[in-house]
FIBAVO-68137 format. One record per residue (C-alpha): chain; x, y, z. Coordinates in nm, 3 decimals, padded with zeros to 5 digits. Example, Ala and Ser with C-alpha at 12.3 -4.5 7.8 and 13.67 -1.06 7.14 Angstrom:
2
{rec "A",{01.230,-00.450,00.780}}
{rec "A",{01.367,-00.106,00.714}}
END
This chain:
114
{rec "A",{-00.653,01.802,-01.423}}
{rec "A",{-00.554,01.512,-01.178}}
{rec "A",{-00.497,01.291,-01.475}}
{rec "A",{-00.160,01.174,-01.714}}
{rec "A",{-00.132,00.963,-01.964}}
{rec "A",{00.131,00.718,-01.933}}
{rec "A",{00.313,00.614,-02.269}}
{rec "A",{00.334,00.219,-02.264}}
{rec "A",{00.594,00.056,-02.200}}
{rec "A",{00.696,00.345,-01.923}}
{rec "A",{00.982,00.391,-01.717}}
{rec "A",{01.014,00.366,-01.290}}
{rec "A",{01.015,00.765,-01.277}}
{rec "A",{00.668,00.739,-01.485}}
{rec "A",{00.544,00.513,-01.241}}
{rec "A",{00.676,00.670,-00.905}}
{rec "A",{00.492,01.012,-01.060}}
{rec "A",{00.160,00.877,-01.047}}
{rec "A",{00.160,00.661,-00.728}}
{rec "A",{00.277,01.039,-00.557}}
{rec "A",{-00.032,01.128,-00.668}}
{rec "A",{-00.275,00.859,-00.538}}
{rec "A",{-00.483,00.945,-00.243}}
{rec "A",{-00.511,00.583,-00.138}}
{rec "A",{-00.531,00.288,-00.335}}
{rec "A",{-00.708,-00.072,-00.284}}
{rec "A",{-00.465,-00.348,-00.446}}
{rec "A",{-00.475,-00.754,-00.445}}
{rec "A",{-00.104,-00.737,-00.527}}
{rec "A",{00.228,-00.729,-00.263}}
{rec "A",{00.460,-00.501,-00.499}}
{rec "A",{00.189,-00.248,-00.570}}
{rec "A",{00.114,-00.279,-00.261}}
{rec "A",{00.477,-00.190,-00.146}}
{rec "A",{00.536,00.085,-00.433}}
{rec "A",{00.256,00.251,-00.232}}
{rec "A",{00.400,00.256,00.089}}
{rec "A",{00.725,00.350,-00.025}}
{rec "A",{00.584,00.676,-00.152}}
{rec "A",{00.398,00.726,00.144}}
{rec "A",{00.085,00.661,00.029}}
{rec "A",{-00.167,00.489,00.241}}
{rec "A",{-00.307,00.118,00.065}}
{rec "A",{-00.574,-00.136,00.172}}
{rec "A",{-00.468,-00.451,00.060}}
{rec "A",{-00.691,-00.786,-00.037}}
{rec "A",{-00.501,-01.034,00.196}}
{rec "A",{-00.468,-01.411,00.026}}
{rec "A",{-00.193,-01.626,00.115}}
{rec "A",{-00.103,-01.423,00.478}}
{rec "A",{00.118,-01.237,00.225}}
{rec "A",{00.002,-00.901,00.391}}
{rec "A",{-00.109,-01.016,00.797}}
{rec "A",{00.295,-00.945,00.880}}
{rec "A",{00.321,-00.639,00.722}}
{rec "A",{-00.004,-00.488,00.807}}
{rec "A",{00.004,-00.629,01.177}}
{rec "A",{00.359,-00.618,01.265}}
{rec "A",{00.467,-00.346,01.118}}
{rec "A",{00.233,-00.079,01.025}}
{rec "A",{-00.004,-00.181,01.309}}
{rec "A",{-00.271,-00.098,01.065}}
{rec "A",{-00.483,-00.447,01.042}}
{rec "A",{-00.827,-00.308,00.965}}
{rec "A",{-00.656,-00.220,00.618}}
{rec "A",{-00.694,-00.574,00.554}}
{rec "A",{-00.969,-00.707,00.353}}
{rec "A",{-01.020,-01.056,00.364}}
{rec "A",{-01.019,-01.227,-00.023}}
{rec "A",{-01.366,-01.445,00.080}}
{rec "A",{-01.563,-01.180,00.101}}
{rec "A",{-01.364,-00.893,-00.073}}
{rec "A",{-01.703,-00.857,-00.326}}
{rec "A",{-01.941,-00.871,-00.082}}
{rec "A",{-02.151,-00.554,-00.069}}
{rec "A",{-01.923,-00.286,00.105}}
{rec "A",{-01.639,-00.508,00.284}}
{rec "A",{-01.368,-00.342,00.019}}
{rec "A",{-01.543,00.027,00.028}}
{rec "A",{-01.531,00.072,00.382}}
{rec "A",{-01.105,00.034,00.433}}
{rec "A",{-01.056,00.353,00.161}}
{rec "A",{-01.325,00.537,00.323}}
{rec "A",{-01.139,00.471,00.673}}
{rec "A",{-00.802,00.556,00.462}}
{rec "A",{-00.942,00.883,00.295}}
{rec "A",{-01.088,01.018,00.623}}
{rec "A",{-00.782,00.938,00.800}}
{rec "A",{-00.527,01.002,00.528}}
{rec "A",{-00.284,01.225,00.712}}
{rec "A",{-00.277,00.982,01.010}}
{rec "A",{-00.229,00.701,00.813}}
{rec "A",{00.080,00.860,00.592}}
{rec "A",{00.226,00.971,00.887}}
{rec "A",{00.244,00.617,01.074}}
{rec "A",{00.368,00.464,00.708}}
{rec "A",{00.653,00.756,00.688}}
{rec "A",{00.777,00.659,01.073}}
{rec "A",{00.783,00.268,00.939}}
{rec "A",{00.936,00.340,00.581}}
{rec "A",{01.291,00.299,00.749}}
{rec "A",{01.233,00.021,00.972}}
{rec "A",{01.091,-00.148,00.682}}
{rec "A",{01.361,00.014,00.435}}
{rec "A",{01.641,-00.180,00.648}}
{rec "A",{01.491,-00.504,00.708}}
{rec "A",{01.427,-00.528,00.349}}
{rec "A",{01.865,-00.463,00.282}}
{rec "A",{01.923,-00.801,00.510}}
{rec "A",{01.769,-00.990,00.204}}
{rec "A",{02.068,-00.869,00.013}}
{rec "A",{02.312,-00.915,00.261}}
{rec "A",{02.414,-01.230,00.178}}
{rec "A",{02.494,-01.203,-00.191}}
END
């Protein structure tokens, strides 16, 4: 019922129809990551690199979404952000919907120099 098979290779529409559809997702990767929050849909991320401390702190102001990569594994640490993201789902779409346009228009100054 809450599943679709995806013909490889697929096409963005494919891909923006199932990530509507997540409840929450846990991902080690910045344009997944992104895709996600684009659609409104609330992600913990695996932080390596302080490739997700701006976006998570700065913007979203949602830092205990953060899981650190060191101890990612350990028993629990990467459970406990999508059980705080499932039982606060609504909250946590609605503060990534107010931030989609800030976000939206400081990513258009990367292209406004071509």
């Amino acid at each position: 019922k809450r599943c679709k098979i995806i013909n490889l290779p697929c096409d963005l529409a494919d891909l923006q129809y199932v990530i509507r559809h997540f409840d929450c997702a846990l991902s080690g990767r910045m344009h997944f990551a992104l895709g996600m929050l684009a659609a409104g849909v609330p992600v913990s991320c695996i932080e390596y690199q302080d490739k997700f401390r701006g976006l998570f702190n700065d913007y979203l102001h949602m830092p205990e979404l953060l899981v650190d990569m060191n101890t990612a594994f350990s028993e629990g640490n990467f459970i406990q952000p999508l059980e705080t993201l499932l039982s606060h789902k609504e909250e946590s779409s609605k503060r990534i919907s107010e931030t989609l346009s800030t976000l939206r228009q400081l990513a258009a100054k990367n292209f406004e120099t071509l």
